[in-house]
C-alpha positions in Angstrom: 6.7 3.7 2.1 6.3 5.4 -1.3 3.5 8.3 -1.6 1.8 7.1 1.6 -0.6 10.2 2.7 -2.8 10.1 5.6 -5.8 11.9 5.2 -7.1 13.0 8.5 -10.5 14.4 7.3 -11.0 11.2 5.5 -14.0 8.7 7.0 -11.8 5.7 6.5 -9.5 5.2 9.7 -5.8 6.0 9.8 -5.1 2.6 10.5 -7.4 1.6 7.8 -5.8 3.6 5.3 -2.3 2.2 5.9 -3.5 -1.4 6.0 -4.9 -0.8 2.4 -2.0 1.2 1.1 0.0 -1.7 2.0 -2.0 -4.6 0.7 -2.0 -2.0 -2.4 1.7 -1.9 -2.6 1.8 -5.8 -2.4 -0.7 -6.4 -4.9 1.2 -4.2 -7.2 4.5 -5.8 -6.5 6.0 -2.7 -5.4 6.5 -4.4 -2.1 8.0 -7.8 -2.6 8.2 -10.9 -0.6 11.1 -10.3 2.3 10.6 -6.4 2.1 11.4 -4.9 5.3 9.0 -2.5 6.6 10.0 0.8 8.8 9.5 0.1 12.7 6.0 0.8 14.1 8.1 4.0 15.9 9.6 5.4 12.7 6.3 4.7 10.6 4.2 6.7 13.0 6.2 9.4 13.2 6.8 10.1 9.1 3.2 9.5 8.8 2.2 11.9 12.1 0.0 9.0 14.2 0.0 7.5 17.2 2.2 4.4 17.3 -0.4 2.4 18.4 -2.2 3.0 14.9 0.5 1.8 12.9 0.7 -0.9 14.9 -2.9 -1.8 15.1 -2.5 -2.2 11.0 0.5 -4.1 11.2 -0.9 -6.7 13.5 -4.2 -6.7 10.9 -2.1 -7.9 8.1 0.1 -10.2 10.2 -3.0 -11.7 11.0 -4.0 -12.2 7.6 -0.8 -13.2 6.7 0.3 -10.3 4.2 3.3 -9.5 6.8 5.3 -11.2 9.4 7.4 -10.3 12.0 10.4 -11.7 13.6 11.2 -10.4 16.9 14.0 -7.7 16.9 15.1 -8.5 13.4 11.1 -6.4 12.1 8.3 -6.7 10.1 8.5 -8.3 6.5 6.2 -9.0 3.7 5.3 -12.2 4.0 5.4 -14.4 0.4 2.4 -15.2 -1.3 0.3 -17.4 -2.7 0.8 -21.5 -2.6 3.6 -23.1 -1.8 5.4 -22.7 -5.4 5.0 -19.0 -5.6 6.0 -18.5 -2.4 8.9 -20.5 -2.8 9.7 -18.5 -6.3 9.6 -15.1 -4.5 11.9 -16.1 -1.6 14.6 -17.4 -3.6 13.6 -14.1 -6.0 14.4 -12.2 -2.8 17.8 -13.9 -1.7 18.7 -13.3 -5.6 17.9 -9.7 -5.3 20.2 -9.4 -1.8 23.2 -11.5 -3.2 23.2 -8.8 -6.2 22.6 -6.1 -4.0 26.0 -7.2 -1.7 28.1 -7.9 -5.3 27.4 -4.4 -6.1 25.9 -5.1 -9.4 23.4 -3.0 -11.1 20.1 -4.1 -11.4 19.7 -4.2 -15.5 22.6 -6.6 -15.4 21.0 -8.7 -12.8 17.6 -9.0 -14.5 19.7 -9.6 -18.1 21.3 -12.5 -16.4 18.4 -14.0 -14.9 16.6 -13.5 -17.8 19.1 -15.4 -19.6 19.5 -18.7 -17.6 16.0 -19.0 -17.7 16.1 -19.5 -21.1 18.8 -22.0 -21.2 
């Protein structure tokens, strides 16, 4: 999770901190629809807490419906928004893997998207 820093000697709660940082990064787009996130276990110990306080602010925002999680397979960003959006970043999301698997770069990808659009 990019520049996430726990402050210990802040007043706001280590869960509470990742819980915004999170809702920050989906705001911003910089976590999209389908992300994966990093196991409770692997989360906790990059960011030096308890497991049970990454997992207290993952089960916030499944609640609230920012991520979901699907058994063994992990927690994901859930899509957005009504049922259009949501149905634009999922197939956004399967675009982005099916590139991804080809091998092809990204600036190509967006050029073609970009392209049959337009048409």
């Amino acid at each position: 999770m990019d520049g996430l820093l726990i402050d210990p000697e802040s007043a706001v709660a280590p869960f509470e901190q990742l819980r915004q940082h999170i809702l920050e990064q989906v705001s911003s787009g910089s976590l999209a629809a389908g992300a994966k996130l990093p196991t409770v276990r692997r989360l906790a110990d990059d960011l030096g807490l308890a497991a049970n306080t990454v997992a207290k602010a993952y089960r916030e925002l499944e609640t609230a419906g920012i991520i979901e999680t699907r058994g063994r397979a992990g927690s994901f960003i859930s899509a957005q928004g009504d049922v259009v959006e949501q149905s634009g970043q999922r197939a956004a999301r399967d675009y982005a893997d099916s590139i991804r698997k080809l091998g092809i770069d990204a600036d190509t990808a967006l050029a073609w998207a970009q392209a049959a659009l337009r048409s």
